[in-house]
N, CA, C and O of each residue as an XYZ file, in Angstrom:
708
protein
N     -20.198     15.126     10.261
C     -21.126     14.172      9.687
C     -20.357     13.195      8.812
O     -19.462     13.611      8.077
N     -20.690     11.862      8.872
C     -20.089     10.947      8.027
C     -21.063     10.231      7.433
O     -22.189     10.023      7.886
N     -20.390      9.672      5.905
C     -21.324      9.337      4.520
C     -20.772      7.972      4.633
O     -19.808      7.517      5.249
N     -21.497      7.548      4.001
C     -21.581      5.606      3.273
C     -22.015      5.661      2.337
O     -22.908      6.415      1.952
N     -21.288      4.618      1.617
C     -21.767      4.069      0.124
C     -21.241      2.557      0.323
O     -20.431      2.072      1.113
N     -22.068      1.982     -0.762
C     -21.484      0.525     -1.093
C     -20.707     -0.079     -1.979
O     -20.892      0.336     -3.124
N     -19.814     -1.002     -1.859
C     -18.600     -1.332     -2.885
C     -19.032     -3.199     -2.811
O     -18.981     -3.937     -1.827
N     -19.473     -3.555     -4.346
C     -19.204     -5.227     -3.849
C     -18.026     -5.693     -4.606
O     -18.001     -5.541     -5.828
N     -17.075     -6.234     -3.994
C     -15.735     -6.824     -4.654
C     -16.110     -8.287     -5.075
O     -17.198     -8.831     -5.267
N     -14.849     -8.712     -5.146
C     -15.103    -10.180     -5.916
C     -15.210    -10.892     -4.328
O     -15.789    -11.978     -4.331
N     -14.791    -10.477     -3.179
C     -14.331    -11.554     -1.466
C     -15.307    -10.498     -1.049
O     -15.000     -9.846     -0.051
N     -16.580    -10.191     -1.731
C     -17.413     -9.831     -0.700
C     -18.530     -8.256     -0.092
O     -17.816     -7.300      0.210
N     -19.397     -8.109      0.001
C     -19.736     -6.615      0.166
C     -18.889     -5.666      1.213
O     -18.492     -6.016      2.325
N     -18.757     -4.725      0.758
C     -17.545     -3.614      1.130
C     -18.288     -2.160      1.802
O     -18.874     -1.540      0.914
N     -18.372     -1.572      3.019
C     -18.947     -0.503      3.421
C     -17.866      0.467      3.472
O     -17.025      0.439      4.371
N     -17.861      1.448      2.398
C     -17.094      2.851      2.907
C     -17.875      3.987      3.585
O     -19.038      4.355      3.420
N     -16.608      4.576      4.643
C     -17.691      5.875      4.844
C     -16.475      6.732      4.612
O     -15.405      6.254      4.233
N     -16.688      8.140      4.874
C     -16.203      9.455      4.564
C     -16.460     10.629      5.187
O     -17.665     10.882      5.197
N     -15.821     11.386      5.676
C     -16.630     12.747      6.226
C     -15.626     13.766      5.124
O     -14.824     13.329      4.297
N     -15.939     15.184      5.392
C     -15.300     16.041      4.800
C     -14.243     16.536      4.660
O     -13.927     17.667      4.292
N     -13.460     15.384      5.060
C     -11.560     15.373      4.957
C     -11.105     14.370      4.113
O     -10.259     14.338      3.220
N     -12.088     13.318      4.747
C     -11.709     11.838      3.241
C     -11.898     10.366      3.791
O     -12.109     10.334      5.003
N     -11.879      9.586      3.382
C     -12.481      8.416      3.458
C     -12.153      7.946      5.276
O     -11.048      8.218      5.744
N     -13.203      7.256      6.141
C     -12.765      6.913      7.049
C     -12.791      5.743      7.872
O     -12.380      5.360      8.967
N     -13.766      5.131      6.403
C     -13.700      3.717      6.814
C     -13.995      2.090      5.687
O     -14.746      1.949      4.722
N     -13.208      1.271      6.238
C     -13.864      0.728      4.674
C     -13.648     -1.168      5.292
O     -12.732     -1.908      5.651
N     -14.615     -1.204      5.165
C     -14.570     -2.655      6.265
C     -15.708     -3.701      5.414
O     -16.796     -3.390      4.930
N     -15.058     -4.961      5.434
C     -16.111     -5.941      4.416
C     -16.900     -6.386      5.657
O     -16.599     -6.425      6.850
N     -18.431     -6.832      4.720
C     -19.426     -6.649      5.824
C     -19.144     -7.740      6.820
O     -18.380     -8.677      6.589
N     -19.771     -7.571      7.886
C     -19.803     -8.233      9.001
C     -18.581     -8.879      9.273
O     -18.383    -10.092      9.336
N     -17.545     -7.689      9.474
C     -16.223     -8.246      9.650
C     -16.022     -7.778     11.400
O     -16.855     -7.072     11.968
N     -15.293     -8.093     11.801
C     -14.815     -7.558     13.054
C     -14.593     -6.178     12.983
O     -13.969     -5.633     12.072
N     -15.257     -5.439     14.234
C     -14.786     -4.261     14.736
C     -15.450     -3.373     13.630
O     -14.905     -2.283     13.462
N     -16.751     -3.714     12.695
C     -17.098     -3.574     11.530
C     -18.217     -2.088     11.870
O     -19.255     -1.895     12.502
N     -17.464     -1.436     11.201
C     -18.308      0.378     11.392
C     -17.559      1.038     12.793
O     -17.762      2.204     13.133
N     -16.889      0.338     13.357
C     -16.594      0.768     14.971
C     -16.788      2.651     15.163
O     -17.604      3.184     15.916
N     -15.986      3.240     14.430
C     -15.755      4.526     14.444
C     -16.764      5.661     13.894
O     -16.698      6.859     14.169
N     -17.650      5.074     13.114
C     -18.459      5.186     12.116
C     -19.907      5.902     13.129
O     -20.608      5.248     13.901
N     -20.046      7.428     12.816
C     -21.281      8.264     13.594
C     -22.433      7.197     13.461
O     -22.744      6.563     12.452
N     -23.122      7.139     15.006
C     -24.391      6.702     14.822
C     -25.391      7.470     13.831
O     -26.395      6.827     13.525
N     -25.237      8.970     13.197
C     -25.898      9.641     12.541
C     -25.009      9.614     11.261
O     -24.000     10.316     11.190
N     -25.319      8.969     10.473
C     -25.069      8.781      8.857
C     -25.677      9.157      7.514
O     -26.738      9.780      7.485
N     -25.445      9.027      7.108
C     -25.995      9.154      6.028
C     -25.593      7.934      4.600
O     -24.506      7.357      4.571
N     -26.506      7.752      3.683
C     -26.117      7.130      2.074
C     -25.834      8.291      1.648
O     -26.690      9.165      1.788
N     -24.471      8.639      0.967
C     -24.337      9.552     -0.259
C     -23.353      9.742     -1.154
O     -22.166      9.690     -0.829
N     -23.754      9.977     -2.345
C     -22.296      9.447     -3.270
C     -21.182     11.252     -3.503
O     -21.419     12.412     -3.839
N     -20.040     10.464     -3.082
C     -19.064     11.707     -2.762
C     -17.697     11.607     -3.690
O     -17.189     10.566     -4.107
N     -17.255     12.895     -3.895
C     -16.275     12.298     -4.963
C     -14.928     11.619     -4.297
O     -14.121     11.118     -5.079
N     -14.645     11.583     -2.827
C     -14.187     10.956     -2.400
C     -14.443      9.048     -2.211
O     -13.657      8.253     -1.695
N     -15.569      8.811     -2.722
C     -15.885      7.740     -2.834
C     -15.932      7.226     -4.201
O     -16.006      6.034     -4.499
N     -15.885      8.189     -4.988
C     -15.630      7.585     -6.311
C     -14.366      7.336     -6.585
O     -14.290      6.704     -7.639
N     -13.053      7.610     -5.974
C     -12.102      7.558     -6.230
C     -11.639      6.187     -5.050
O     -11.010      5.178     -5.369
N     -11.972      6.400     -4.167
C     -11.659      4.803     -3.130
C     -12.659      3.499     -4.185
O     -12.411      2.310     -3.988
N     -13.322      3.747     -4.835
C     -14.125      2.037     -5.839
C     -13.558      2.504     -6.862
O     -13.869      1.720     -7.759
N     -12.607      3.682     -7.490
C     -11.614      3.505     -8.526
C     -10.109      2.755     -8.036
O      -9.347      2.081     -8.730
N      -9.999      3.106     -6.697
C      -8.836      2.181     -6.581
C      -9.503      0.588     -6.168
O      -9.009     -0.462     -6.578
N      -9.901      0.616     -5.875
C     -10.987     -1.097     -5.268
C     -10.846     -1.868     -6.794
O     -10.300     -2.957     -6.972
N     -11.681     -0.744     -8.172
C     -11.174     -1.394     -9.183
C      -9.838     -1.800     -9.565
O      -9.601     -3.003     -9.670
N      -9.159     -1.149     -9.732
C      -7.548     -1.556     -9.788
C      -6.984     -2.602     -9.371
O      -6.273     -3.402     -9.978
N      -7.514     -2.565     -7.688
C      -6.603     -3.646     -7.135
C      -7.607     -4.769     -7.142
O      -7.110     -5.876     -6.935
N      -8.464     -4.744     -7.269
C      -8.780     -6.318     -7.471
C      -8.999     -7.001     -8.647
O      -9.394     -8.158     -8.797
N      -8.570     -5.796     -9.830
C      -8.382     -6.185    -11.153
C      -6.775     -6.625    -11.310
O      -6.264     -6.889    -12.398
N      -6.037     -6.657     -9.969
C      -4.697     -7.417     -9.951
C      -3.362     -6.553    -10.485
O      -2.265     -6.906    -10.918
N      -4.086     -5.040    -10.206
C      -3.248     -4.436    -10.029
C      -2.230     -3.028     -9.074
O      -2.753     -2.864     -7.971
N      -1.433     -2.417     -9.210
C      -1.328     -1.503     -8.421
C      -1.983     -0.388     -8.687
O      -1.578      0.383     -9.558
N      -2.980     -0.177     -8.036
C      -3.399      1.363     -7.900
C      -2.871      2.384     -7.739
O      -2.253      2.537     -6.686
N      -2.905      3.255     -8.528
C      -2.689      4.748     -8.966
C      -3.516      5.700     -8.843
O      -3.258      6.814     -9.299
N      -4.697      5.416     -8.181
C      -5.353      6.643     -7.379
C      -5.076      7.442     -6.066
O      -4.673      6.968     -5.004
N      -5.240      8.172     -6.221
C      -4.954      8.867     -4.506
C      -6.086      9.076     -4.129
O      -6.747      9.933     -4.715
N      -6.603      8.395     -3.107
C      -8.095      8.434     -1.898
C      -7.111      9.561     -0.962
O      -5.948      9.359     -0.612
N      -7.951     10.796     -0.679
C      -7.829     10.913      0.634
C      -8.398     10.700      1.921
O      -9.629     10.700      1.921
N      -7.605     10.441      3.481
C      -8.264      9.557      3.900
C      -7.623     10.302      5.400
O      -6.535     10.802      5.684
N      -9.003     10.066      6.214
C      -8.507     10.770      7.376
C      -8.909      9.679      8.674
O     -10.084      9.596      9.028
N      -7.812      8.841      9.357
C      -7.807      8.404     10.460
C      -8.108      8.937     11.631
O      -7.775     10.052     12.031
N      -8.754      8.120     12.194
C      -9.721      8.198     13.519
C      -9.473      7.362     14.483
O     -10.085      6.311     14.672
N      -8.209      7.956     15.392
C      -8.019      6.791     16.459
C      -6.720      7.815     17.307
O      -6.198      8.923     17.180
N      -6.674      7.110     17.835
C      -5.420      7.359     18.825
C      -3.976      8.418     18.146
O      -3.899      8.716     16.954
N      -3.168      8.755     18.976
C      -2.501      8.852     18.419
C      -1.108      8.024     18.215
O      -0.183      8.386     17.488
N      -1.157      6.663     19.124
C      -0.483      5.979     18.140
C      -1.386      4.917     17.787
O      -0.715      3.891     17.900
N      -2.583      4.605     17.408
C      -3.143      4.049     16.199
C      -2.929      4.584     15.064
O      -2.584      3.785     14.194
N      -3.075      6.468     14.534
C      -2.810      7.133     13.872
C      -1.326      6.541     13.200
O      -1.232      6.014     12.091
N      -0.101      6.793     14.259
C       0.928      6.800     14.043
C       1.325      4.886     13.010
O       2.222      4.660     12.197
N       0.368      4.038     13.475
C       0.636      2.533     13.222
C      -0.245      2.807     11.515
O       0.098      2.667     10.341
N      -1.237      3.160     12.076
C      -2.025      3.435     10.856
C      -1.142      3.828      9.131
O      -1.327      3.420      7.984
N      -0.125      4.855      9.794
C       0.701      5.441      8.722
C       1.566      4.391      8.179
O       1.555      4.196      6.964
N       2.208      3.794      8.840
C       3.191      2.878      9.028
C       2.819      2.168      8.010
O       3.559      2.144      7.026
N       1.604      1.438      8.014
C       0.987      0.198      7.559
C       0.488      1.276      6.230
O       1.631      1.331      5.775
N      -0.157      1.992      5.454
C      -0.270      2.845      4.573
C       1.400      2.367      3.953
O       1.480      1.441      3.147
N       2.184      2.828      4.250
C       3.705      2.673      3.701
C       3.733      1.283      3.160
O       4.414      1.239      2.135
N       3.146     -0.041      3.557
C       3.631     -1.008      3.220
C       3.491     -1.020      1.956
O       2.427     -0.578      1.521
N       4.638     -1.584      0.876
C       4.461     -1.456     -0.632
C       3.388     -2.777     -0.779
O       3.204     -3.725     -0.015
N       2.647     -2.375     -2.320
C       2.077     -3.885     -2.747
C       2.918     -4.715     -3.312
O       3.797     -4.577     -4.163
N       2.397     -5.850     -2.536
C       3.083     -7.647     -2.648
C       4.411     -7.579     -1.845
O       5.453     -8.128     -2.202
N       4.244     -6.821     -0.690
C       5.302     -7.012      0.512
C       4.230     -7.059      1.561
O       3.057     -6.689      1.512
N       5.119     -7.757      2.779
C       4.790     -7.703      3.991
C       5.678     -7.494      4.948
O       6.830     -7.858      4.713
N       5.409     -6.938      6.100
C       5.916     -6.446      7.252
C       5.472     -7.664      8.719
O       4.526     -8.451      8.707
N       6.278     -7.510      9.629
C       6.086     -8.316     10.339
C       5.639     -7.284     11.797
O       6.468     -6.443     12.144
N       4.713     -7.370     12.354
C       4.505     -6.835     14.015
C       5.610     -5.834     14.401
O       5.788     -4.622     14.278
N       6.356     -7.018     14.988
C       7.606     -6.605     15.230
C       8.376     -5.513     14.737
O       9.080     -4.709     15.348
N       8.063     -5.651     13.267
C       9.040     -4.805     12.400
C       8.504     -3.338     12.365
O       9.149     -2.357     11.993
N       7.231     -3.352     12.810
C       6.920     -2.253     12.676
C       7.160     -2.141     14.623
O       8.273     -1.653     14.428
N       7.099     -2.165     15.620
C       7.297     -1.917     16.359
C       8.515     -1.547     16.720
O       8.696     -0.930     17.769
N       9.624     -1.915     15.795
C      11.348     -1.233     15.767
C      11.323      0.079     14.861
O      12.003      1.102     14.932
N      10.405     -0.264     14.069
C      10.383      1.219     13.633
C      10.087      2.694     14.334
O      10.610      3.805     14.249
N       8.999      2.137     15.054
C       7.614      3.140     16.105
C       9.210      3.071     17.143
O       9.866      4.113     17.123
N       9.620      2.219     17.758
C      10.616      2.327     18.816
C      11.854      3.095     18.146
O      12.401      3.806     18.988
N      12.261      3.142     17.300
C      13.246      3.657     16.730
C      12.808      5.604     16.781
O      13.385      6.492     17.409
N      12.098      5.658     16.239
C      11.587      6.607     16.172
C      10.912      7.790     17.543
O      10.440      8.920     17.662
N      11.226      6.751     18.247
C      10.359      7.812     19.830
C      11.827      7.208     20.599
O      11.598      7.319     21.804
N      13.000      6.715     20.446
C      13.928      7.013     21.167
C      14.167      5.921     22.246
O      14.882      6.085     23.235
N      13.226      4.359     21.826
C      12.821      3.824     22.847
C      14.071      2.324     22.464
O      14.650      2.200     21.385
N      14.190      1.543     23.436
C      15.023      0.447     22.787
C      14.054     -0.731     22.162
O      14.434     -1.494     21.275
N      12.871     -0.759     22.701
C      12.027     -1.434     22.238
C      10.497     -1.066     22.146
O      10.148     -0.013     22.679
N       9.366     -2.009     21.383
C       8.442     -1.287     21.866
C       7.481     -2.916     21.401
O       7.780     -3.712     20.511
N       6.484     -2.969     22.219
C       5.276     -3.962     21.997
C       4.774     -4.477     20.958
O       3.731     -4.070     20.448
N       5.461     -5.434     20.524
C       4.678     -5.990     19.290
C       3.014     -6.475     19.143
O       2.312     -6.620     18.143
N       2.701     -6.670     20.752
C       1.801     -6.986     20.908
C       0.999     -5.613     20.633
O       0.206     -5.590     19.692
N       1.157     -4.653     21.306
C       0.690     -3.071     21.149
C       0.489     -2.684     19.389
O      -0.592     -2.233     19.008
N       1.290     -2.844     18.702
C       1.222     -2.688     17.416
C       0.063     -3.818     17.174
O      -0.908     -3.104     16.924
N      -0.216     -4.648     17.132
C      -1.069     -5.731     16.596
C      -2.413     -4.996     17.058
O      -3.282     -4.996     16.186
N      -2.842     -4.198     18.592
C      -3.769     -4.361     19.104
C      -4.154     -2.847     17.867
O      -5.291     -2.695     17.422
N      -3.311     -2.157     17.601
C      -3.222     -1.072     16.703
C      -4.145     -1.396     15.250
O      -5.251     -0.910     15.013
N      -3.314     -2.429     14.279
C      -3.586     -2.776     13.758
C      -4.797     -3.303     13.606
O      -5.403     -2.839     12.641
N      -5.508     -4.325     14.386
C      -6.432     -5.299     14.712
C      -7.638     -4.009     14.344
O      -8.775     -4.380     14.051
N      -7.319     -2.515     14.380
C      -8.333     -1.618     15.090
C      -8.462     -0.559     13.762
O      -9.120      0.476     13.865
N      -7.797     -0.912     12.570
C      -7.076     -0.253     11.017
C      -9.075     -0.061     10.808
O      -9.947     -0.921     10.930
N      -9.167      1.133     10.532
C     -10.690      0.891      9.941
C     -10.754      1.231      8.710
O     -11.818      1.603      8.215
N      -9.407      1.141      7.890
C      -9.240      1.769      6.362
C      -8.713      0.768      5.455
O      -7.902      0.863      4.534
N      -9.619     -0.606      6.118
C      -8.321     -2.086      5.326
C      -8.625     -1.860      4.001
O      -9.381     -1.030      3.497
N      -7.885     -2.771      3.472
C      -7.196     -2.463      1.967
C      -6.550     -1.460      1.840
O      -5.328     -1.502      1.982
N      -7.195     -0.313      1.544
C      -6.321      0.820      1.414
C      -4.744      0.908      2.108
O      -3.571      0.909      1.736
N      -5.716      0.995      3.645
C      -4.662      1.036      4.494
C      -4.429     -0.555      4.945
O      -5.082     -1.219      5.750
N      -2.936     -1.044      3.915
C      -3.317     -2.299      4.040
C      -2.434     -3.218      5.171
O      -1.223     -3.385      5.313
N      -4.097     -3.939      6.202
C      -3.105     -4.299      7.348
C      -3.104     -5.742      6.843
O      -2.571     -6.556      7.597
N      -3.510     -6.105      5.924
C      -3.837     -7.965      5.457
C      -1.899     -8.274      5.093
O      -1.413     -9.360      4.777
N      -1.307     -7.238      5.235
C       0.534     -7.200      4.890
C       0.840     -7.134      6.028
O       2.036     -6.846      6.091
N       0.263     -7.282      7.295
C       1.242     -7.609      8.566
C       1.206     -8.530      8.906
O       0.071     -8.689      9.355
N       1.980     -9.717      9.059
C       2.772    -10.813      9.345
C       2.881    -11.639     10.482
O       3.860    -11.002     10.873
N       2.772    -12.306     11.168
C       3.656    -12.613     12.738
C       5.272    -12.997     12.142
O       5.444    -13.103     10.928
N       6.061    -13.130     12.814
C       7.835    -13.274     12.447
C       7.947    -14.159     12.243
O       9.015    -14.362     11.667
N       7.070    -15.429     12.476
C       7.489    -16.968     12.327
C       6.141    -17.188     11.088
O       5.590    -18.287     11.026
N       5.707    -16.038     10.151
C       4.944    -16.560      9.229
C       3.212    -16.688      9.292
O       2.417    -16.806      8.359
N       2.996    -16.623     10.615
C       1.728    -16.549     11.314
C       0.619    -15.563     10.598
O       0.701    -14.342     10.739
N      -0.293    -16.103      9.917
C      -1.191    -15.322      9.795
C      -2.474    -14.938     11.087
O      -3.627    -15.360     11.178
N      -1.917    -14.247     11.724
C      -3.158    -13.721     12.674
C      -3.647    -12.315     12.749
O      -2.955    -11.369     12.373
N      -4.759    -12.197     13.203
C      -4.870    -10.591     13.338
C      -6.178     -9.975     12.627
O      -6.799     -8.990     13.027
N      -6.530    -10.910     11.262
C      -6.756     -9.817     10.528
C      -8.420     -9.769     10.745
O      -9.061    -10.816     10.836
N      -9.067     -8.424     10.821
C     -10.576     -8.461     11.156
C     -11.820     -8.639     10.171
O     -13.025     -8.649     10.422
N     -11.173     -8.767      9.045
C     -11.702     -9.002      7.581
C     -11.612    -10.571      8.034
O     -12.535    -11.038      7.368
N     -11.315    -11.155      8.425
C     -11.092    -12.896      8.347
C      -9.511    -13.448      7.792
O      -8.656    -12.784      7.205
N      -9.477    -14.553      8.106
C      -8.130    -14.824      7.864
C      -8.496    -15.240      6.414
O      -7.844    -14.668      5.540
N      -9.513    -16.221      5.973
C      -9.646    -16.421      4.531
C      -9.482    -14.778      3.694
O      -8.691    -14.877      2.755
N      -9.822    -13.933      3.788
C      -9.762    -12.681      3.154
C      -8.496    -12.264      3.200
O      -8.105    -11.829      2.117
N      -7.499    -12.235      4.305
C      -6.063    -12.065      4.375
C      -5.609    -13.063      3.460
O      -5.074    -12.457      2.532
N      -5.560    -14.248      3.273
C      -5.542    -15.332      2.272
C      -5.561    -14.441      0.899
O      -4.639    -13.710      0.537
N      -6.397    -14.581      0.430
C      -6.849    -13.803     -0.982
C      -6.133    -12.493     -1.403
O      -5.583    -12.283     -2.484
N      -6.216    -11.857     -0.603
C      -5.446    -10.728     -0.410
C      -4.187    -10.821     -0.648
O      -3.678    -10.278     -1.628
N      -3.552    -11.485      0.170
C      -1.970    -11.843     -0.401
C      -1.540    -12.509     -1.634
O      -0.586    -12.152     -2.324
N      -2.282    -13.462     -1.848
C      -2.413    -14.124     -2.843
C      -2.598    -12.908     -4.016
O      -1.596    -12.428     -4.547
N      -3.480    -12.613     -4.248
C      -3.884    -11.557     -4.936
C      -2.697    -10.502     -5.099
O      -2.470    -10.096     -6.239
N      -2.089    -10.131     -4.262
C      -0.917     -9.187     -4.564
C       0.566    -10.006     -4.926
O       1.693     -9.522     -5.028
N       0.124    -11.406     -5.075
C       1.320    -12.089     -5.027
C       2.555    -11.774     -3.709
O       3.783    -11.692     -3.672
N       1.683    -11.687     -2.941
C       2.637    -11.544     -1.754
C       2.514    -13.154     -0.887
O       3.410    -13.236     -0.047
N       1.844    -14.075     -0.920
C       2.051    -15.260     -0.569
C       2.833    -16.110     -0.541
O       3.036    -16.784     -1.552
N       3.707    -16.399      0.975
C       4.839    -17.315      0.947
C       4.057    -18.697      1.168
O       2.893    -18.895      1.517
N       5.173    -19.656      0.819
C       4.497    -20.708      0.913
C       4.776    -21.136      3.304
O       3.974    -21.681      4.063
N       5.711    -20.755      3.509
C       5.945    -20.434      4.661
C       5.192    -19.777      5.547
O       5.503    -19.745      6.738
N       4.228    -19.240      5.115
C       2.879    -18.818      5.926
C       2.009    -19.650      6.581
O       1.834    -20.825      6.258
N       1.437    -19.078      7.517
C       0.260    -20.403      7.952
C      -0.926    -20.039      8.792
O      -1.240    -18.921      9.202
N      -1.317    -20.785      8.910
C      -2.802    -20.081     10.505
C      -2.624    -21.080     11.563
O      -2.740    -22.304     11.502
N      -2.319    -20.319     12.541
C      -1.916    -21.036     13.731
C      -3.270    -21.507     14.374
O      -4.269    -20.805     14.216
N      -3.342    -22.850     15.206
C      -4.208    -23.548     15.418
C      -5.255    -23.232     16.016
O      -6.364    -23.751     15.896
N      -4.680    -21.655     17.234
C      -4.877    -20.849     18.356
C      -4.863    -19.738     17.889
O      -4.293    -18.802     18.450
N      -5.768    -19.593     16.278
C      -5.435    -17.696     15.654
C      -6.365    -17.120     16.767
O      -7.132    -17.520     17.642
N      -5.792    -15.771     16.165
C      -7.110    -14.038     17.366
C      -7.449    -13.828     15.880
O      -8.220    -12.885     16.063
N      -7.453    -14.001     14.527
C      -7.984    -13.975     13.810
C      -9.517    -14.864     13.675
O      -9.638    -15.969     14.204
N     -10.429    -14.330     13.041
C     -11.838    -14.507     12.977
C     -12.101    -15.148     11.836
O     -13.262    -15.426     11.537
């Protein structure tokens, strides 16, 4: 069984859910791919796992690094899982590029290369944003695409962590929404 509660940030209303391992989803409303994973049988209920994911929500959008530990249990593939982790690792006010994480995932399974495109479709599919933060993956030439929160929200987001190059951009032709 999985729970919901509501979070409103400063960029917007925020849906978490949770089952009895730890948070499993957290998507601003009417974003792309928004609840995807999320039981048609739900419930509203306040969990102490949810008090601790809107204690870190406070933190970081009070502009800083969070020091809570949410636990949080991914729901996907096993290499969505595996991308999922990856992107969890990214520090705040850094970013990673596609790619970069796809030399990693390739490094790691023995491979000489591996799909940057595959990692993106990974990403694109993160149902734990912020937390699990995919608004820090990159294209290599600066490209902001991808993100299912909206590209204005990836905007803010970086900004917000002071991770904003001025070398960034939105390509004319984003898969961002």
């Amino acid at each position: 069984m999985q729970y919901t509660s509501t979070y409103e940030s400063p960029f917007g209303g925020i849906t978490l859910a949770a089952d009895d391992v730890g948070l499993t989803g957290l998507w601003f409303d009417g974003q792309k791919y928004y609840c995807l994973y999320l039981d048609k049988e739900h419930e509203e209920r306040n969990l102490p796992v949810f008090d601790l994911a809107k204690a870190w929500l406070d933190q970081y959008f009070a502009g800083r690094v969070p020091d809570v530990d949410v636990p949080l249990h991914f729901i996907g593939t096993d290499f969505q899982n595996e991308v999922w982790e990856l992107l969890y690792s990214i520090p705040y006010g850094q970013t990673m590029t596609y790619g970069g994480i796809a030399d990693i995932l390739a490094k790691r399974r023995g491979l000489k290369r591996m799909s940057a495109q595959a990692v993106g479709g990974a990403v694109g599919k993160n149902e734990i944003s912020i937390i699990v933060p995919c608004h820090r993956v990159v294209g290599a030439n600066g490209s902001l695409t991808g993100y299912a929160g909206g590209i204005d929200k990836k905007i803010q987001l970086l900004k917000l962590e002071h991770a904003w190059k001025d070398d960034f951009f939105v390509p004319k032709h984003s898969t961002a929404p």
